[in-house]
C-alpha positions in Angstrom: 13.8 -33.2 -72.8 12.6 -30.1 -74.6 12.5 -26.9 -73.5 8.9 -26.7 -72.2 8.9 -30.3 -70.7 12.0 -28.3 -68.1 10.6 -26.0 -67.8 7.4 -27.5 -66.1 9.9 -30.3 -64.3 11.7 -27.3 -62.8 7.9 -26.0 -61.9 7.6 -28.9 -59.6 11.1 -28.8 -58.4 10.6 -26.1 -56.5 7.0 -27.1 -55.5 9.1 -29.4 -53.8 12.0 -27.5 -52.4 9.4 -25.1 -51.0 7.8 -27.3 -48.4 10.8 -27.0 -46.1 10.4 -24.1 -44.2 6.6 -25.4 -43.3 7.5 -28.3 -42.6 10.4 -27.2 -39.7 8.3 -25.3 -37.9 6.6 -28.8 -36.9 9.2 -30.3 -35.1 9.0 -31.2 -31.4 12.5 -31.5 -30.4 14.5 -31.8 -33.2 16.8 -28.4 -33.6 20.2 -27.0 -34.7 22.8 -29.6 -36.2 20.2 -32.2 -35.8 18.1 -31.1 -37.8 20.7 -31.0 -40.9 22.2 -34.3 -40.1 19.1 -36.1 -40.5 17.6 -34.3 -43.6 20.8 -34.5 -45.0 21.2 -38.6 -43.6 17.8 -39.6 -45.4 18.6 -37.6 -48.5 21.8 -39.6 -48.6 20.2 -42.8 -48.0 16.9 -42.1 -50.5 19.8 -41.4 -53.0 21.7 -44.1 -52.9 18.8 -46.0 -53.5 17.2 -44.3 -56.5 20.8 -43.7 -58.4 21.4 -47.8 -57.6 17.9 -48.3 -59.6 18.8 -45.8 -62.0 22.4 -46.3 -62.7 22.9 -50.1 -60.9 25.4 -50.0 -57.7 28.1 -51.0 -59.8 28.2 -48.2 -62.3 27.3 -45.5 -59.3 30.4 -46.9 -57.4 32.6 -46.2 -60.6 31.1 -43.2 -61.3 32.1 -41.6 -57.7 35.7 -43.2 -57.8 36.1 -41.4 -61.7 34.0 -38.7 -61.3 37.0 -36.4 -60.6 37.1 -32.5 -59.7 34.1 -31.4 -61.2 32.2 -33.9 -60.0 33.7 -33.4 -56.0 33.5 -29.6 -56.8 29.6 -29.7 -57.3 28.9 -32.1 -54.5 30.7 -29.4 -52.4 28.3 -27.2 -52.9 25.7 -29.1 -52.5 26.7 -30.0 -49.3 27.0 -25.8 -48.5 23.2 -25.9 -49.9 22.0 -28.4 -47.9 23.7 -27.3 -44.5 23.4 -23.6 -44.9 19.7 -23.9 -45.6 19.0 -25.7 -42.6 20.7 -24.0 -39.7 19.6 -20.9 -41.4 15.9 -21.7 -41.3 16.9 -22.4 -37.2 18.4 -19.1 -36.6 15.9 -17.1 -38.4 12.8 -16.8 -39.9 11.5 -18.6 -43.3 10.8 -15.4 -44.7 14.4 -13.8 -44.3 16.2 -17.2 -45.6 14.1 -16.9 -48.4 14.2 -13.7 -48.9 18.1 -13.8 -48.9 18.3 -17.1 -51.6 16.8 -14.9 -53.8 20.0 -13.4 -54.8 20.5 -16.7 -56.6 20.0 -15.3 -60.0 21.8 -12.9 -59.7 24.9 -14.4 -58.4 24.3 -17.3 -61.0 23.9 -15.1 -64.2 27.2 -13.0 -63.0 28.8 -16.2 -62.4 28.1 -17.4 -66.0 28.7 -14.0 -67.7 32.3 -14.1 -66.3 32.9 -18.0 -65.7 31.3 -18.8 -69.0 31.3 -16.4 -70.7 27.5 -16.1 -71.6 25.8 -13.4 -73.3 23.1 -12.6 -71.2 19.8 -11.6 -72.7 18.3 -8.5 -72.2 15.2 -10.2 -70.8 16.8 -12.3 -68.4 18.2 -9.5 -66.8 14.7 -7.3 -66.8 13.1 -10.2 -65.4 15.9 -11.0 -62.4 15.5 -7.3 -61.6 12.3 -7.4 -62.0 11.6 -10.7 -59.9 14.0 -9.4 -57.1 12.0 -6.6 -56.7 9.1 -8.2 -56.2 10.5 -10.3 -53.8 11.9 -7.5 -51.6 8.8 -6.3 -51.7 7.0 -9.2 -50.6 9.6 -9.2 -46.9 10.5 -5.7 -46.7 8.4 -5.8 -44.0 9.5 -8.8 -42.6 13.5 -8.3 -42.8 14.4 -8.0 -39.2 18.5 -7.4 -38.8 18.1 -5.5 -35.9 18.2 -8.7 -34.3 21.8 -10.3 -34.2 20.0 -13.6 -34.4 18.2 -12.6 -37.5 21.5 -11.7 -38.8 23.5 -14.5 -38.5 20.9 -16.8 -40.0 20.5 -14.1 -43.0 24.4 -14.4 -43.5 24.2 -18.2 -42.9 21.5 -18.4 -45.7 23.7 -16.3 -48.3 25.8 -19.3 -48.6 23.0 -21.0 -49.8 22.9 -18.7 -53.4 26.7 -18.3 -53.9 26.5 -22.2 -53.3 24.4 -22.5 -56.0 25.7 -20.3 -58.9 28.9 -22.2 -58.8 27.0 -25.3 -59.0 25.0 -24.4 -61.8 27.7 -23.0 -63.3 29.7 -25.9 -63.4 27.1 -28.2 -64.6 26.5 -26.1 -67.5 30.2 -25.8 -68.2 30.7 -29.9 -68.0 27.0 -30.4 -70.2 29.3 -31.1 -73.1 31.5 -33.4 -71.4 31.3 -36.7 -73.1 30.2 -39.6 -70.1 29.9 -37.0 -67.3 27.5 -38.2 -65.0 27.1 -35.2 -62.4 23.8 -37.1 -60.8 26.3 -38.8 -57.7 27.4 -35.0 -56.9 23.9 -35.0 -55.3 24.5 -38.0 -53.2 28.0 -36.6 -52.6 26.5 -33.4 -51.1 24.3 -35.2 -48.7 26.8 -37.1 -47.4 29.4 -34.8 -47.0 26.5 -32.4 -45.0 25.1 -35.8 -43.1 29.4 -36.1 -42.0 29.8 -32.5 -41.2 27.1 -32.1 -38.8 27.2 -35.4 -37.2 29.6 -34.9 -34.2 27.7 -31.6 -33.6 24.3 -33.0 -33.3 24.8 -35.6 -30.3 23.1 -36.4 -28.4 20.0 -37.0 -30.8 16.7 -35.1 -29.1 14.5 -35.6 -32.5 11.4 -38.0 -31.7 9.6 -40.2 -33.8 7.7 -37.5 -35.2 10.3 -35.6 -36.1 12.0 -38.2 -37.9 9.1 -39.3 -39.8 9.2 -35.3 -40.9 13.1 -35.0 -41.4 12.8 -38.7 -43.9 9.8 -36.9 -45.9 11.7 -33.8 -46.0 15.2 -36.1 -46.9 13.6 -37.6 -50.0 10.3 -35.2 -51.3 11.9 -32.0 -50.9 15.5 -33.0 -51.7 16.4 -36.1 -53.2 13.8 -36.3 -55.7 13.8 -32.7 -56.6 17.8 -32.4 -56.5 17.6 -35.7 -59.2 15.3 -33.7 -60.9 17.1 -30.7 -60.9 20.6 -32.0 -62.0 18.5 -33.9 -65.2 16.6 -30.0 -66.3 20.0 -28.7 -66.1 20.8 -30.3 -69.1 18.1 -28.7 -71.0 17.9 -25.0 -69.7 20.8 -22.5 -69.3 22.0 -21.6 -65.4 20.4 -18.4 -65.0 17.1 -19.7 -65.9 17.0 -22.1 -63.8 18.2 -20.0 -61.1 15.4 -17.7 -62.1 12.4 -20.4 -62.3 13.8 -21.1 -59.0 12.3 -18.4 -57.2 9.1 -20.0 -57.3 10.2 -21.6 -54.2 9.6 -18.6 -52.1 6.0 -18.2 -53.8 5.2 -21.4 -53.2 6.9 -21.0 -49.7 4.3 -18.6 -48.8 1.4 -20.6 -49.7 2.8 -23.9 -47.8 2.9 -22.0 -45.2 -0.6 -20.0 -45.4 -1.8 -23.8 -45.8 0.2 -25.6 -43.1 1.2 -23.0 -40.5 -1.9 -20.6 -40.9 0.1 -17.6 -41.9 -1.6 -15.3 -44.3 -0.1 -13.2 -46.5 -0.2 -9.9 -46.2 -1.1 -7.3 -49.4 2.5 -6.7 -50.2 3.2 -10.4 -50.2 0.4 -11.3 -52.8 1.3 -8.0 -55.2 5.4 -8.7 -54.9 4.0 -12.5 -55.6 2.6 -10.9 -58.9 5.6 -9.4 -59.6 7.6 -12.3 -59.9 5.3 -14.5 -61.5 4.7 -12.2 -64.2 8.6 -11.7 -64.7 9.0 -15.5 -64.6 6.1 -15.8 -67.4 7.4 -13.3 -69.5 11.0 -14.3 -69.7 9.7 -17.8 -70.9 7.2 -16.2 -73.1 9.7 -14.3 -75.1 12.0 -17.3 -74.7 9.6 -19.2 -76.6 9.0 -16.5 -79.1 12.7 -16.4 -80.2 13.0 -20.8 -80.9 9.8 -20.3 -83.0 11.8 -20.7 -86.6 
């Protein structure tokens, strides 16, 4: 894949990822644990599927018998993603969990710099300062932590960005790992989640409705995106895919100007700017320096 094909795959990643918090606010009686187990149970089961048709059940079943640390290790965190998201997005509002996964870059390029030992660039790090401060600006408004409620959910959702900057991190430390096959760590994360919140989501409440909501949200805005996301790893470095991942809360917005008619306010369109002009620039320089 070369580097602009990922970069526009990682586009659409989070196009994906971003429909969540929309979405959730249309439930009729799903809530809580439930919520998580069944996102996190049709994730499992879309997965299963689609690595069986790419991979064949055979070579998927070997693969998660050999797979080894690394590959338990990254489906850990996955599983942290997946749950942490969720009962963050019940405890507070869509703007505060996104607001808080933002950090993501951060977290990832320190993990690199000292995991991996990565250079950073100076532009990567203008543009995560940059993008962050668009981003606080966009909810600075919005932040309520006055609100124990609020708080909790914001502390539940930091899991989700330390989560990731491991997971990043190790996939790019195993990408030169001969016959590493970190796609099962996705479908190890989703059943772990779908596991750990089972006992605590009975008795089921979610209708029909809900459930036909919780499957779209279990394979559009994780399995395929998470597939996706594991492949682009392989062609772009952790912290810019960390960084290209804030588009998530852009596109966040606009799902939910769209779907829940909530429009953004001034500061949310100008600290929108912000990021997508740091997100722009880092890739145009990018480009600049592979020209020969």
């Amino acid at each position: 894949m070369t580097h602009r094909k990922a970069v526009f795959t990682m586009i659409a990643v989070t196009l994906m990822w971003s429909i969540a918090g929309v979405v959730s606010r249309h439930f009729e009686a799903a809530r809580g644990f439930e919520v998580t187990f069944w996102r996190s149970f049709f994730n499992a089961v879309a997965l299963v599927v689609m690595l069986a048709w790419l991979r064949g059940a055979a070579p998927l079943a070997q693969a998660i018998r050999t797979g080894g640390r690394t590959l338990w290790l990254s489906g850990l965190c996955w599983a942290v993603m997946y749950t942490a998201f969720m009962m963050a997005l019940t405890l507070t509002t869509v703007a505060n969990v996104l607001v808080t996964m933002a950090l993501g870059p951060l977290f990832t390029a320190l993990m690199a710099r000292f995991a991996l030992g990565h250079r950073l660039a100076t532009r990567t790090w203008a543009a995560i300062v940059v993008a962050g401060a668009g981003i606080a600006w966009m909810y600075a408004r919005e932040l309520s932590a006055s609100d124990p409620a609020h708080l909790l959910g914001m502390l539940v959702a930091l899991g989700v960005p330390v989560a990731a900057a491991i997971n990043w991190t190790l996939i790019q430390h195993n990408r030169g790992a001969a016959g590493q096959d970190m796609l099962p760590a996705v479908l190890i994360g989703a059943a772990l989640s779908a596991l750990g919140t089972l006992a605590a989501s009975l008795p089921f409440q979610a209708t029909a409705r809900d459930l036909l909501l919780l499957a779209l949200l279990g394979t559009v805005q994780l399995a395929i995106p998470c597939l996706l996301a594991v492949t682009v790893a392989r062609s772009l470095s952790a912290p810019e895919i960390s960084l290209l991942g804030l588009l998530e809360v852009i596109f966040g917005v606009l799902w939910a100007w769209l779907g829940a008619d909530e429009a953004p306010s001034t500061s949310v369109l100008s600290g929108g700017l912000l990021v997508l002009g740091a997100l722009a620039g880092n890739e145009l320089l990018a480009l600049r320096e592979r020209r020969p």
